[in-house]
C-alpha positions in Angstrom: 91.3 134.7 185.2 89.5 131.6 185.9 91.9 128.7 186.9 90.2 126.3 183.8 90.6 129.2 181.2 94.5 129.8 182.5 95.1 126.3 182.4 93.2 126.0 178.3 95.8 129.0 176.9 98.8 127.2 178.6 97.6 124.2 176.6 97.5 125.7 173.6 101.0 127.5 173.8 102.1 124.1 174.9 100.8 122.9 171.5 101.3 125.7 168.8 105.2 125.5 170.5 105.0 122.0 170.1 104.1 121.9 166.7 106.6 124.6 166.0 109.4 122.6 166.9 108.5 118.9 165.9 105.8 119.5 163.1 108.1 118.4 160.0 106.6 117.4 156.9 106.7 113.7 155.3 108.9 112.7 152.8 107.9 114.0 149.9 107.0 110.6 147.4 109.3 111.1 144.0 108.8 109.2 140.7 111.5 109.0 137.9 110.0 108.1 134.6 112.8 107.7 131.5 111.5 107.9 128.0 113.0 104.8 127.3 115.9 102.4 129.5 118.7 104.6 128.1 120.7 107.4 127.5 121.9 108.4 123.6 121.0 111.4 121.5 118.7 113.0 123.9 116.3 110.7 125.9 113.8 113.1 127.6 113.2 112.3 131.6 109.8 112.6 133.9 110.3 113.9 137.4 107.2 114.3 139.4 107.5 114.9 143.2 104.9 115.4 145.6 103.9 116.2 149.2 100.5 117.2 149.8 101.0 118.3 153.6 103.0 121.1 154.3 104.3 121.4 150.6 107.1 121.0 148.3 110.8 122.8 149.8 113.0 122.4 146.9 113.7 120.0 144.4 117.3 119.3 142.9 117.9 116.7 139.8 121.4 115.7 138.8 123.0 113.9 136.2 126.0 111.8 137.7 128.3 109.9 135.5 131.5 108.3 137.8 133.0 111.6 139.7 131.3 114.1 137.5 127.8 115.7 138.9 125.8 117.9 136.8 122.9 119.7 137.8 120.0 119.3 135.5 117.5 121.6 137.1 116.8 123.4 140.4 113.6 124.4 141.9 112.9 126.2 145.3 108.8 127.0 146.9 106.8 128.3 149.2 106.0 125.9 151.7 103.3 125.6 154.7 104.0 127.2 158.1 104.6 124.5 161.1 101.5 126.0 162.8 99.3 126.4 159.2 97.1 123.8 158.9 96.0 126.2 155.3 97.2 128.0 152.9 99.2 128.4 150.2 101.6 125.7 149.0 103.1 123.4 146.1 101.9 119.7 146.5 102.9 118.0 143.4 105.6 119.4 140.7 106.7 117.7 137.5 110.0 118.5 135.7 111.3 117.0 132.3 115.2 117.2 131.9 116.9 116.4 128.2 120.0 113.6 128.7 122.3 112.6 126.2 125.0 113.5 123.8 123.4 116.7 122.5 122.7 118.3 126.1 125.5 116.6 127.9 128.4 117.3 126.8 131.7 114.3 127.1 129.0 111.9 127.9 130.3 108.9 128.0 129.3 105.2 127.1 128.7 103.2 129.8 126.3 103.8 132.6 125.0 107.0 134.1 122.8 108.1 136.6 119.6 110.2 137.1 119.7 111.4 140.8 116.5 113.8 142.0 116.7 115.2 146.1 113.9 117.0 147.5 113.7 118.7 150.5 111.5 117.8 153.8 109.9 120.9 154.9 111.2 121.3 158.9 110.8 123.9 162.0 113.5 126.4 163.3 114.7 123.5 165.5 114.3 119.9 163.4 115.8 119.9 159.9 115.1 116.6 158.3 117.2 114.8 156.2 116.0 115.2 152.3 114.5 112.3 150.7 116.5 111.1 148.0 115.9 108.6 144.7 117.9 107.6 141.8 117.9 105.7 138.9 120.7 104.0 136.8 120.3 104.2 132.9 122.9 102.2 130.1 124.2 104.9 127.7 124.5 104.3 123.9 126.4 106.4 122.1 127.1 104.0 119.0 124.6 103.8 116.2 123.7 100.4 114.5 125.6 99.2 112.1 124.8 99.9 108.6 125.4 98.1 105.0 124.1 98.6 101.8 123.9 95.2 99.5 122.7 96.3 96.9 124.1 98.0 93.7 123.4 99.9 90.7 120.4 102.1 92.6 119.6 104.6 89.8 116.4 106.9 90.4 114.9 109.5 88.6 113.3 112.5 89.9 109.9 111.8 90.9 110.7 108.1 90.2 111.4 105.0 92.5 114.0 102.3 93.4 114.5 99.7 96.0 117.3 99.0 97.7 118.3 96.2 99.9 120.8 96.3 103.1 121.6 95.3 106.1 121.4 96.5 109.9 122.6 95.3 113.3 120.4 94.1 115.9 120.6 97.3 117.5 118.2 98.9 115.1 114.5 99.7 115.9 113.5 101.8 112.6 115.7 101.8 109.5 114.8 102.6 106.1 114.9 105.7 104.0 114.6 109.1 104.2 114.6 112.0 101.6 113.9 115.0 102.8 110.7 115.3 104.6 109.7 111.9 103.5 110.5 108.5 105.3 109.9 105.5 103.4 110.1 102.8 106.3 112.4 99.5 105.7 111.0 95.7 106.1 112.7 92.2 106.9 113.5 90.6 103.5 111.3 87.9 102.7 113.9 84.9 103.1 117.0 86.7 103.7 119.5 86.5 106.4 120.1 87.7 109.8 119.2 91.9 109.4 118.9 91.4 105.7 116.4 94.2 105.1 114.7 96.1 101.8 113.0 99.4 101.2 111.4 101.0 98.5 111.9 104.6 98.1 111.5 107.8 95.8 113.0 110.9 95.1 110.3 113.8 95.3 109.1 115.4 92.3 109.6 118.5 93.7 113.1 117.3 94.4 116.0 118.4 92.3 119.2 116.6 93.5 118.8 112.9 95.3 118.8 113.8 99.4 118.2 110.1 100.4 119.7 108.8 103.2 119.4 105.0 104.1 119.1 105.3 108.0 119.2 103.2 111.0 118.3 103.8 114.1 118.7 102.5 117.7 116.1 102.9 120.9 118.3 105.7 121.8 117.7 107.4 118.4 121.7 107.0 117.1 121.7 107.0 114.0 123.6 105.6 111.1 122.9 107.0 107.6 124.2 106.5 104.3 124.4 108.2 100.7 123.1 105.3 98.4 122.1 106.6 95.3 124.8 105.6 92.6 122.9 108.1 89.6 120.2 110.4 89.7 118.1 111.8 86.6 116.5 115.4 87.0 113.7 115.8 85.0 112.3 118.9 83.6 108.3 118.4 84.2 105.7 120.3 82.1 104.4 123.6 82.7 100.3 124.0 81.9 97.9 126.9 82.1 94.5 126.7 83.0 91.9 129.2 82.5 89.2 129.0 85.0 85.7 130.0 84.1 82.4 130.6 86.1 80.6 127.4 84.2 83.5 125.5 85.3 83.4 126.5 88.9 79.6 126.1 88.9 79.9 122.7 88.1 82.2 121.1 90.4 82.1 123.5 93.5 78.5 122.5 94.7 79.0 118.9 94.4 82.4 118.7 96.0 81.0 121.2 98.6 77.9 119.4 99.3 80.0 116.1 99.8 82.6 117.6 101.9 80.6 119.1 104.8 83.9 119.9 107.1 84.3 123.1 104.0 83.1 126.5 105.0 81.5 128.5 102.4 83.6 131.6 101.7 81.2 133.4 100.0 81.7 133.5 96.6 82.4 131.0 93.6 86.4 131.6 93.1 87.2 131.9 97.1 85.2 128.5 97.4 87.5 126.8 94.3 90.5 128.2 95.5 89.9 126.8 99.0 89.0 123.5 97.1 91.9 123.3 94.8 94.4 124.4 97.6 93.3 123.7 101.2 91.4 120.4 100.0 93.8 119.0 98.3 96.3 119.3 100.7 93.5 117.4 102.8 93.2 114.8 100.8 97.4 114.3 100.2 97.5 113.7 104.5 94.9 111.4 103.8 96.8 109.7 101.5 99.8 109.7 104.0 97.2 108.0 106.4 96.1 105.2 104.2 99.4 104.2 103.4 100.1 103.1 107.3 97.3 100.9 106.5 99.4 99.1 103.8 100.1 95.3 104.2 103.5 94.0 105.1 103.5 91.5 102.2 103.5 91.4 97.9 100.3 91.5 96.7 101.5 91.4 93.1 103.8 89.7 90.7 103.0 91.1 87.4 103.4 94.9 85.6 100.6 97.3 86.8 97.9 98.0 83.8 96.7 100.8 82.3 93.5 102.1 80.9 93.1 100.2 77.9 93.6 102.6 75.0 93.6 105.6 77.3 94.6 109.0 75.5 96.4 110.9 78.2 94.9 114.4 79.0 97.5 115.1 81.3 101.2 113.8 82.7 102.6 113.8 86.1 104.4 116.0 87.8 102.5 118.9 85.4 103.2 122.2 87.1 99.5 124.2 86.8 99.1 127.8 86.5 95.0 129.0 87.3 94.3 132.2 85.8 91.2 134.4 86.2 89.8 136.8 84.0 93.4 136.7 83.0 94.8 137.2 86.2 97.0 134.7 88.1 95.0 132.9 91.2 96.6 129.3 91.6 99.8 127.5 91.2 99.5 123.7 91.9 101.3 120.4 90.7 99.3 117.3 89.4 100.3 114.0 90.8 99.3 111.5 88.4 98.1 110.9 84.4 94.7 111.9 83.5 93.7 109.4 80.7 90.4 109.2 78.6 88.7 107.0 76.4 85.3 107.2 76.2 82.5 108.0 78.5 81.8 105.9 81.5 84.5 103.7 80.6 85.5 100.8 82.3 88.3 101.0 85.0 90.6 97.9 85.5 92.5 97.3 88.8 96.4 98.0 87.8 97.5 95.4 89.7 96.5 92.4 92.5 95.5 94.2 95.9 93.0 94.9 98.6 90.9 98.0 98.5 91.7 100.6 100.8 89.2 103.1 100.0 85.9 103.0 98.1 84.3 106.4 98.5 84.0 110.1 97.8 87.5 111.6 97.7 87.4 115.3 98.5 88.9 116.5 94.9 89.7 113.3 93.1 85.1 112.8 93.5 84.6 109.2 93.3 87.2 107.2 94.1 89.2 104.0 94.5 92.7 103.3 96.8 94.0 100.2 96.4 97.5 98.5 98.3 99.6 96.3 96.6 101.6 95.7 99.3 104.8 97.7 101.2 103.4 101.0 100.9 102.5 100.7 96.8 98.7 102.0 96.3 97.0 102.9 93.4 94.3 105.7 92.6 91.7 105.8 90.8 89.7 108.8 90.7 86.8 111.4 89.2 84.7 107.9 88.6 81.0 108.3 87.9 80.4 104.5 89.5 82.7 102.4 92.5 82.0 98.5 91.9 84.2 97.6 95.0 84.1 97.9 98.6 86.6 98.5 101.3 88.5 95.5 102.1 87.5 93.6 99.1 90.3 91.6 97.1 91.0 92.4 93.3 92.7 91.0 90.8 94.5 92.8 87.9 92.6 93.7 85.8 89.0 93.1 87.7 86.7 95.5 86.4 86.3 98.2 89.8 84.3 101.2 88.2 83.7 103.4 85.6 85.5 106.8 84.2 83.6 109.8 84.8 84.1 113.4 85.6 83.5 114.1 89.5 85.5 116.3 91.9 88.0 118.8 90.0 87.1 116.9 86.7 86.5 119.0 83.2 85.3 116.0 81.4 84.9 112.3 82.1 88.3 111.1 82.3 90.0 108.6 85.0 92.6 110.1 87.1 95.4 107.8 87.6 97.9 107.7 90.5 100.7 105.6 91.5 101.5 106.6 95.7 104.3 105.3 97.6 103.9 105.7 101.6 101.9 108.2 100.7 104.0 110.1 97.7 102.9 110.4 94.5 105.0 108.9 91.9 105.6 108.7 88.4 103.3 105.6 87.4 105.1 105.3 83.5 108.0 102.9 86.0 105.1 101.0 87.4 103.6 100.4 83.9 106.8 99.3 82.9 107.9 95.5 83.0 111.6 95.9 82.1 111.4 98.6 84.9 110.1 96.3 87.7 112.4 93.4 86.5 115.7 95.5 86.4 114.8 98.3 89.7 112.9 95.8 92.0 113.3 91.9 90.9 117.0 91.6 90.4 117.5 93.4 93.7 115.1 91.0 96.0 117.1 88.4 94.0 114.5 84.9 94.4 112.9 86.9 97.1 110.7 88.8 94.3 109.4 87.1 90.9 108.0 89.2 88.3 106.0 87.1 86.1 104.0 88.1 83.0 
């Protein structure tokens, strides 16, 4: 062998052995990322480690509180050879752990610690100490304090109340919740230090009072109290409504050809029943997403109005049952009072507000939103003309359209809908002045003038 080509392979055995022993890989770069600064109910963690060279070794997260050590979560990989330059290999990882009371159990208040070790890669003679990062978290274990200020809170099914309290500073969300619903709390205009108020409702579809007043910390600890001194169930009426083909033929094209997002499902009754059902569940998230668009302030000081002379067609809460060539199709529930007076009538504003909505409303046709303030709106649908625009102010009683008879409407007729954070409620409270003065205005005390 020539004497260059002898001295090249020693070289290289030099070098592969070289690299065998000393090539270790770098310290792998971690990042700790907490949901938020603390530790309470259940605070979920980020851990992302990474080490593009030879590869990830193993990754070990604890949770260390004084002399106890838990392990949170343990991962081991596949890792580069010393002499690999290729290959197969983990670079980058990313584990979320759950802390707090609920996955930890005798957590303690205080302060704990989030600890993550991952391992260097090394070679049969060099084994690297394992980089190493922690991070120190407050735990919260106590929820904010919580007091109700208010008395006599009476609420009827499908009705509404408000309520005044009081929270400590702790608290980042408070107000109240009855079952799925959350009906969010707001500083009292005027009052003291963590003097808050809420309006709320019971559900119509609700038959004992679940409301909760709840507060809330950035931990998510919560306080909650039962509130309600006296509830009234209601017995809501039961209607049946025969569908026919001349019905259907009416309002199906139009809503169809102003709601393009519906697919055709091939005949007359699949296409109303996709209306009547899918639609109008549509158009109730819609309503949930107006409402967050409701201003932080009373826009009104006076009983809401109703249709002048108005001959109610139909109540709220009215439990529906579609039939079909006598056979059962649809069940559904109408939220709101249908009232009619003559055609094309003129629709007054119920109350001071700004419009919300001015448009074509899936089944309601034609319609208007408008927020009173604090999550109170107002609906006015199935007009045959909108005389407002989005954003616009109104007065009560400004003149804002005209009855009529589009989307799921039989005759011209206004549809009429009182929504709170995006609930439907009874509007006969809202109509009512002795209501508003004894459930709202002796509550908010001077905070709150009815007038009129």
């Amino acid at each position: 062998m020539p004497r260059g080509i002898f001295l090249l392979a020693v070289l290289l055995v030099l070098v592969a052995f070289g690299l065998e022993i000393l090539r270790v890989g770098p310290p792998p770069e971690i990042s700790i990322r907490p949901a938020i600064r603390m530790i309470g109910r259940r605070t979920p963690v980020t851990v992302e480690v990474t080490e593009p060279k030879r590869g990830l070794s193993y990754i070990k997260v604890e949770f260390v509180q004084g002399d106890r050590v838990d392990s949170l979560a343990e991962r081991s990989y596949s890792y580069q050879p010393a002499l690999a330059f290729w290959g197969a290999r983990t670079a980058r990882d990313t584990i979320v752990v759950q802390v707090g009371r609920e996955t930890i159990i005798g957590l303690k208040a205080g302060q704990a610690t989030i600890r993550v070790t991952a391992g260097r890669t090394g070679t049969w003679l060099r084994r690297p100490d394992p980089t190493r990062q922690e991070i120190t978290l407050s735990v919260r274990l106590s929820p904010p304090s919580l007091q109700v200020i208010s008395t006599q809170i009476y609420v009827a099914q499908g009705g509404c109340e408000a309520v005044v309290y009081r929270v400590g500073e702790s608290s980042v969300r408070d107000g109240v919740r009855a079952g799925s619903w959350w009906f969010p709390g707001y500083p009292l205009p005027g009052g003291g230090k963590g003097e808050r108020f809420a309006f709320f409702a019971v559900p119509y579809d609700m038959n004992t009072p679940d409301a909760r007043l709840v507060a809330a910390d950035a931990a998510e600890n919560e306080a909650e109290l039962k509130f309600v001194d006296q509830f009234f169930p209601r017995k809501f009426k039961e209607d049946a409504v025969d569908l026919s083909d001349a019905f259907m033929s009416k309002v199906v094209p139009e809503i169809m050809a102003q709601t393009p997002e519906l697919q055709d499902r091939g005949n007359l009754l699949d296409n109303y029943l996709e209306i009547n059902t899918g639609l109008r569940q549509k158009n109730a998230e819609a309503l949930k997403d107006l409402a967050k668009k409701s201003r932080q302030e009373f826009l009104w000081s006076r009983p809401f109005l109703s249709l002048q002379n108005g001959k109610v067609m139909a109540g709220f809460a009215d439990y529906r049952t579609y039939t079909y060539n006598g056979k059962t199709v649809d069940h559904e529930t109408h939220l709101g009072y249908d009232l009619a007076v003559t055609r094309h009538a003129p629709v007054p504003a119920a109350n001071d507000g700004v419009v919300v909505h001015a448009a074509y409303f899936g089944i309601y046709g034609n319609s208007i939103v408008i927020d009173h303030g604090y999550g109170v709106m107002s609906l006015y649908g199935h007009l045959s003309l909108i005389s407002v625009t989005p954003g616009q102010k109104v007065a009560r009683g400004d003149i804002i359209g005209r009855t009529g008879e589009t989307g799921l409407a039989g005759g011209d007729h206004l549809h009429f809908a009182v929504i709170l954070d995006g609930l439907p409620v009874n509007p006969v409270e809202w109509w009512d002045g002795h209501w508003i003065n004894d459930r709202i205005a002796r509550k908010l005390g001077t905070y709150f003038h009815v007038t009129g």
